[in-house]
C-alpha positions in Angstrom: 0.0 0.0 0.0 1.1 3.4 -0.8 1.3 6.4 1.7 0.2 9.3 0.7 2.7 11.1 3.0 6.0 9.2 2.0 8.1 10.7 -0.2 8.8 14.1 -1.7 7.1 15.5 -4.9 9.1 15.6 -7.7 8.9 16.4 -11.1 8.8 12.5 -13.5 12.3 11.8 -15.2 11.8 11.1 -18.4 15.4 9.8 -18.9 14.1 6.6 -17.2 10.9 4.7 -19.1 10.9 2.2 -16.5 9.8 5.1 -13.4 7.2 6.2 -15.9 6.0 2.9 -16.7 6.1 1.9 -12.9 4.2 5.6 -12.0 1.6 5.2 -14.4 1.1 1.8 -13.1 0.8 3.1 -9.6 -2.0 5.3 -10.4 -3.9 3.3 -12.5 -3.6 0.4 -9.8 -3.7 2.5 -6.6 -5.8 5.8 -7.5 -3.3 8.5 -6.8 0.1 9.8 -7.9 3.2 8.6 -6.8 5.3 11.1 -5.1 8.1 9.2 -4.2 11.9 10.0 -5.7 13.3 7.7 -8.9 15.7 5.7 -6.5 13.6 4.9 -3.8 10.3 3.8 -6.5 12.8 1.6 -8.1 13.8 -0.2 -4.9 10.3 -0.8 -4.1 8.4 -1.8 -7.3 9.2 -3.4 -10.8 7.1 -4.1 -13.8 6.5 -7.7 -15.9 7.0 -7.7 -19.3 3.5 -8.3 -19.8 3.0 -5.2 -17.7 2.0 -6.4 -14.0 3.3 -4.4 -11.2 5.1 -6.3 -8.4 5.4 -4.5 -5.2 9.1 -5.3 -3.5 8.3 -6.1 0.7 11.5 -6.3 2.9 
């Protein structure tokens, strides 16, 4: 589940496809932006190649 207090906004790097991919994901899935930073998104989710979201838990 996403917070909606975790993380700072930031503006989408468009360098990266995957945090773009994994963003629009988030919202579609989840209902809301994702505000968290490039690094810290990328250590917690990943995408399929068929396009699933998988949600990394520690």
């Amino acid at each position: 589940m996403i917070s909606q207090n975790e993380g700072v906004r930031c503006q989408m790097n468009d360098d990266n496809p995957g945090t773009f991919q994994i963003r629009q994901k988030i919202s579609e899935v989840f209902g809301g932006e994702c505000t968290m930073n490039d690094d810290l998104l990328l250590k917690r989710y990943r995408m399929t190649s068929d396009g699933d979201l998988i949600v990394i838990v520690r």
